[in-house]
C-alpha positions as CSV (number, residue, x, y, z in Angstrom):
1,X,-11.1,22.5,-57.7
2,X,-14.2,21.8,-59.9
3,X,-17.0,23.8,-58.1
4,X,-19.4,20.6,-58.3
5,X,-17.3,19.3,-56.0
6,X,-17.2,22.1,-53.7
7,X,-21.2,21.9,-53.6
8,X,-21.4,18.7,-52.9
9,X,-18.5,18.5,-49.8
10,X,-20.8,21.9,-48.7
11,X,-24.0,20.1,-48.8
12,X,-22.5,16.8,-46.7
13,X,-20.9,19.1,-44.4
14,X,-24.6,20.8,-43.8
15,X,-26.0,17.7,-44.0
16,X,-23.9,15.8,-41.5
17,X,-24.5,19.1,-39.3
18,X,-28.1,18.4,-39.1
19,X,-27.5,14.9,-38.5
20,X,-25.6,15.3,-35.4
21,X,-27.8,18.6,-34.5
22,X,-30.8,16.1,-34.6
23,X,-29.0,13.7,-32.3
24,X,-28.0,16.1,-30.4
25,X,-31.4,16.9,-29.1
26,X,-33.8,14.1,-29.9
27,X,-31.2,11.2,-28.1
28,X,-30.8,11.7,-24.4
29,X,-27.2,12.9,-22.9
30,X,-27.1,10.6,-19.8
31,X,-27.9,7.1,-19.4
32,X,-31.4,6.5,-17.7
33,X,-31.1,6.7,-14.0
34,X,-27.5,8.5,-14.0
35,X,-28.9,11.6,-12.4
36,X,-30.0,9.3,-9.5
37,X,-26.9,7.5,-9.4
38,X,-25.0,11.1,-9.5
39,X,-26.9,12.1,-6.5
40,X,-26.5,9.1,-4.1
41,X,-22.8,9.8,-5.0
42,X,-22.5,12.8,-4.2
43,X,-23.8,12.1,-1.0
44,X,-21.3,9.5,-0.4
45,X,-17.4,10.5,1.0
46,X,-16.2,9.8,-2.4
47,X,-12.8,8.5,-0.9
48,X,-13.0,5.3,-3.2
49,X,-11.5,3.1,-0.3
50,X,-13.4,0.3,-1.8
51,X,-14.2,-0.8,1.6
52,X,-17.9,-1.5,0.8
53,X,-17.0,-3.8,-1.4
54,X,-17.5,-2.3,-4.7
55,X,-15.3,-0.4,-7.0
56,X,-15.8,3.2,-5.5
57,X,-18.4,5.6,-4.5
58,X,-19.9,5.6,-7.4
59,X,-19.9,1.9,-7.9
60,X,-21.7,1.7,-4.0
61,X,-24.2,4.4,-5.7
62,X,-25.2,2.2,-8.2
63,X,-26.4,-0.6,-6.2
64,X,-27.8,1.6,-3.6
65,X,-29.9,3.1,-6.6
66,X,-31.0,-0.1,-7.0
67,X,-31.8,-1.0,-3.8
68,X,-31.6,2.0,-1.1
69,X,-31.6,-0.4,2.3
70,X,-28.3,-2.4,1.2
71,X,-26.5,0.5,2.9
72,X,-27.7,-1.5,6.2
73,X,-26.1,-4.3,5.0
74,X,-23.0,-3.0,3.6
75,X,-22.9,0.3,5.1
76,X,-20.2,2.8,4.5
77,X,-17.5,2.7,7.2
78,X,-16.4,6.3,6.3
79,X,-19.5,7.5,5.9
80,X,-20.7,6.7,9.5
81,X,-17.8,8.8,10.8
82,X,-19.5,12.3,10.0
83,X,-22.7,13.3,11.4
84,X,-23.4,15.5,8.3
85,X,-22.5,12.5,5.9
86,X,-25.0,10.6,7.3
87,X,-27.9,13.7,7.3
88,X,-26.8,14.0,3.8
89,X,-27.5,10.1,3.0
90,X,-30.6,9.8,4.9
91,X,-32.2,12.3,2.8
92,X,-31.1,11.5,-0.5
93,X,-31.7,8.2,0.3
94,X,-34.9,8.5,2.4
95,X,-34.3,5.7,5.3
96,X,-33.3,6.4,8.9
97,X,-29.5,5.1,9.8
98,X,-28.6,4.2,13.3
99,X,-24.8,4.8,12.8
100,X,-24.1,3.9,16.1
101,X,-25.5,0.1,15.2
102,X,-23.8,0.4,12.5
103,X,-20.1,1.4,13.4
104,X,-17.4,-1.0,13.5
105,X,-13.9,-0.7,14.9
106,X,-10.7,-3.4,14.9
107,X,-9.9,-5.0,17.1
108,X,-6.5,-7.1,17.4
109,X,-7.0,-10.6,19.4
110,X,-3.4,-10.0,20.6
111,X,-1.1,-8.4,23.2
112,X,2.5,-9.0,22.0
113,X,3.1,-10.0,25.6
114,X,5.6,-12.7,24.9
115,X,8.9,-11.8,22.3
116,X,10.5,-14.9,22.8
117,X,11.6,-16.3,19.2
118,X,11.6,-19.5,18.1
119,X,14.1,-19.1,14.8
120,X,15.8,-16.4,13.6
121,X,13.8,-15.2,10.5
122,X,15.7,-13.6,7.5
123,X,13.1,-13.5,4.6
124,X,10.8,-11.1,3.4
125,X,9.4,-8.8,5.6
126,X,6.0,-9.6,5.4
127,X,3.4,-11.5,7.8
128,X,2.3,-13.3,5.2
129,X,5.6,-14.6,3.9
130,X,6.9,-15.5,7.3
131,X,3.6,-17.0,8.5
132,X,4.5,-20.0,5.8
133,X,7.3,-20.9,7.8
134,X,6.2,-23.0,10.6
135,X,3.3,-20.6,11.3
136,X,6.3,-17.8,12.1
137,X,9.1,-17.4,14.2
138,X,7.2,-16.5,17.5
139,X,7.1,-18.8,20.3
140,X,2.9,-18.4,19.5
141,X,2.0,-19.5,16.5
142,X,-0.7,-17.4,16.4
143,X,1.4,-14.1,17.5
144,X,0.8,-10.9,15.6
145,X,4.3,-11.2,13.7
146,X,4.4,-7.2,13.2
147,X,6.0,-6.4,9.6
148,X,2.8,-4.9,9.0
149,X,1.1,-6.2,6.1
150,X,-2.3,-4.1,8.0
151,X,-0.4,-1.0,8.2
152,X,0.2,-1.1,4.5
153,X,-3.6,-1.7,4.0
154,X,-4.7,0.5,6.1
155,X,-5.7,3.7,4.0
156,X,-6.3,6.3,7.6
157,X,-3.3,5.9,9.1
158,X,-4.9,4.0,12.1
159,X,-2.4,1.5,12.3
160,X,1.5,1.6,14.0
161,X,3.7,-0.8,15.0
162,X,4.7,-1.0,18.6
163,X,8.2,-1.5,18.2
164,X,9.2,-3.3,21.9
165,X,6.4,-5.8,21.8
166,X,6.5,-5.7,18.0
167,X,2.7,-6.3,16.9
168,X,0.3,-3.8,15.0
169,X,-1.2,-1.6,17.6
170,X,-4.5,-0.2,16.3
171,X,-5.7,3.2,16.5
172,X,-8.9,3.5,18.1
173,X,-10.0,6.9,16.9
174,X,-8.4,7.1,13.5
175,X,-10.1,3.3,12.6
176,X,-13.0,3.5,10.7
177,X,-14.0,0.1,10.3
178,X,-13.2,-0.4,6.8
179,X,-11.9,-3.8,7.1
180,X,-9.0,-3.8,4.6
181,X,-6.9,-4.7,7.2
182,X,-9.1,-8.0,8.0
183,X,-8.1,-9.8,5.1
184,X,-4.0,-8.9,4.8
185,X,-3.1,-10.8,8.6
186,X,-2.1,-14.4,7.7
187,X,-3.3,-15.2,11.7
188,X,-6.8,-14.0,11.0
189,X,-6.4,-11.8,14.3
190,X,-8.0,-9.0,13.2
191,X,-11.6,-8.8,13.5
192,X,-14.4,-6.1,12.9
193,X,-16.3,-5.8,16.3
194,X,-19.0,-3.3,16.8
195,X,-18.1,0.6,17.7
196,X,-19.4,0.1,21.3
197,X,-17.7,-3.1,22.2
198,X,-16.3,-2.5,25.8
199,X,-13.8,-5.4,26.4
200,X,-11.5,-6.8,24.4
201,X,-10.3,-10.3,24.2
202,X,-6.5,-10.1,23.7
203,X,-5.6,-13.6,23.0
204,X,-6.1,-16.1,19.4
205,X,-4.2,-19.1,20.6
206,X,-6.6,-21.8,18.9
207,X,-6.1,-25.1,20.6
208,X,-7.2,-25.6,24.6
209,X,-3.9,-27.6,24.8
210,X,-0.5,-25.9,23.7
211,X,0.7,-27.7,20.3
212,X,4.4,-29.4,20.8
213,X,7.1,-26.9,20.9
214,X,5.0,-23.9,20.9
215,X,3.0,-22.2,23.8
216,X,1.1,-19.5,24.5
217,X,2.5,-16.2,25.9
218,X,2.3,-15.3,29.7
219,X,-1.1,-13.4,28.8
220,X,-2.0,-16.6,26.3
221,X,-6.0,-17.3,27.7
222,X,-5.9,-20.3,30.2
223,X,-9.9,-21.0,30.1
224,X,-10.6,-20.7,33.7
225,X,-13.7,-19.4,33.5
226,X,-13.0,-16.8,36.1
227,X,-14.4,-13.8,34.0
228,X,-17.3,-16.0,32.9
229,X,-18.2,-16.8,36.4
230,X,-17.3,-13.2,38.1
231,X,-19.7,-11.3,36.0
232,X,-22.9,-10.2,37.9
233,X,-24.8,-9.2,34.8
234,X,-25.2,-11.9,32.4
235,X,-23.0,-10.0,30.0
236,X,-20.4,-13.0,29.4
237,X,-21.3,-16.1,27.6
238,X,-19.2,-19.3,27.7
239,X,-18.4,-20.3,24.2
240,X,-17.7,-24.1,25.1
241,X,-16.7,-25.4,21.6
242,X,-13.9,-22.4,21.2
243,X,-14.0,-22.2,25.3
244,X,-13.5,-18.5,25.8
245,X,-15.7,-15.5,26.3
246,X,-18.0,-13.9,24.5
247,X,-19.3,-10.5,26.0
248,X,-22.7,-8.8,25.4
249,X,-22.6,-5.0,25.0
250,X,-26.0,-4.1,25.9
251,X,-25.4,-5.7,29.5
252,X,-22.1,-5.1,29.9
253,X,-21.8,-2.2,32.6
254,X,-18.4,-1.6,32.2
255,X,-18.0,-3.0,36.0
256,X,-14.2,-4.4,35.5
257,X,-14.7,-7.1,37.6
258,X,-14.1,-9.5,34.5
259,X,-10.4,-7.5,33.5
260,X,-9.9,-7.9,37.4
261,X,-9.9,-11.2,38.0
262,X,-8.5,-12.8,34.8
263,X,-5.0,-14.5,36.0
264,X,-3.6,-14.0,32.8
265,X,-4.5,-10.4,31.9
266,X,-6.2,-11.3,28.6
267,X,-8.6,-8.9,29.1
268,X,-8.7,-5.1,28.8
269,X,-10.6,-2.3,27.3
270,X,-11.3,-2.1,24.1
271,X,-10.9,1.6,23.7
272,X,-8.1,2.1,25.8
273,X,-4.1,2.9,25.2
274,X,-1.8,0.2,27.3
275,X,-1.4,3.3,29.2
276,X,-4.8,3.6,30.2
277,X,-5.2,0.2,30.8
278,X,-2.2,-0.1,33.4
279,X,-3.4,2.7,35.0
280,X,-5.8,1.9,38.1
281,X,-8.0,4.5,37.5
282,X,-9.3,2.8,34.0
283,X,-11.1,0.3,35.7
């Protein structure tokens, strides 16, 4: 090879070298504000459930970068399970969380308490799918139909399927309150409830008269009143445009008298098994 040549490939290879040697230290290596971002994330559980509503931990860091008191708004459900998560957040982050206002649980507004079938249904197995016909094959048409489209979402294992009643049967200690499950039941009976919610309504049959050729099942709310009116502490409110209860943790005392008295056994615990809820002792 003509040694011209050679000199001149030597003398771009040294001068590319210096090039990107140059770059290398004048031009920053992370994007301004990463570090910051890298921190809050690393102070995060970094299971990537998506359950805050952004893509990932690191996506929830980013915003939270940007404004640190959004995780009041759209807190971390997993996060608020671990005492040292949330040490580790109020530092980086500097702000005082309450996790117990914060915690949310699910809660299913329904009992399975009537299987009585309407139709035999044959199609796919999914609540979703059999929800378009006719509202489902359930005598209620707003029963929990149990092919659990929840279970699938549900990323803790906090859901099961009770088999004899066939509904979703929710896990009180494995939910975290992520709400994935919220969206995926056709019925809209899931809801996310505060942690410390003490009684749960069991029933989501919509109209105060039963539509024609459905019903409700034998634990289907009647709206009596009776729990409204038996309550010695202001904790239940009458909702009269939905006419059913609406209960007030702070006053609640845990009394019983409302789960008592209700002629249809619509109420119960919220953080009990059916087992604990049939027993005398749990009230």
């Amino acid at each position: 090879m003509n040694p011209v040549i050679i000199l001149i490939l030597t003398a771009m290879g040294m001068l590319s070298s210096a090039i990107i040697y140059l770059a290398y230290v004048k031009i920053p290596h992370k994007v301004k504000g990463i570090e910051r971002i890298e921190e809050i994330s690393g102070a995060l559980p970094g299971v990537n459930c998506g359950a805050c509503g952004f893509a990932g931990c690191f996506g929830y860091a980013q915003e939270l970068s940007k404004d640190t008191k959004m995780i009041t708004e759209k807190p971390c459900p997993v996060a608020l399970q671990s005492s040292e998560t949330i040490r580790n957040l109020e530092k980086v982050l500097d702000i005082k969380l309450d996790a117990s206002a914060l915690r949310k649980k699910a809660l299913l507004h329904c009992c399975g308490g009537n299987s009585e079938i309407i139709y035999n249904y044959s199609g796919v197995e999914s609540c979703k799918a059999a929800a378009q016909l006719w509202g489902g094959y359930k005598k209620c048409p707003y029963a929990c139909l149990g092919f659990g489209d929840c279970l699938k979402a549900c990323p803790y294992d906090a859901i099961s399927i009770d088999k004899e009643k066939n509904i979703a049967v929710i896990d009180f200690e494995k939910c975290t309150g992520c709400g994935l499950c919220v969206s995926e039941c056709p019925h809209n009976l899931i809801e996310l409830v505060p942690a410390g919610t003490k009684v749960s309504f069991r029933c989501s049959y919509e109209p105060l008269r039963d539509i024609p050729g459905r019903g409700k099942c034998q634990y289907g709310c009647i709206h009596c009143r009776k729990c409204f009116n038996a309550c010695e502490f202001d904790a239940i409110t009458w909702n009269k445009e939905e006419a059913i209860p609406e209960f007030n943790i702070e006053k609640c005392t845990l009394c019983g008298k409302c789960i008592e008295i209700c002629p249809q056994d619509t109420l119960a615990f919220f953080n009990k098994t059916d087992a604990e809820i049939k027993s005398p002792s749990a009230v």
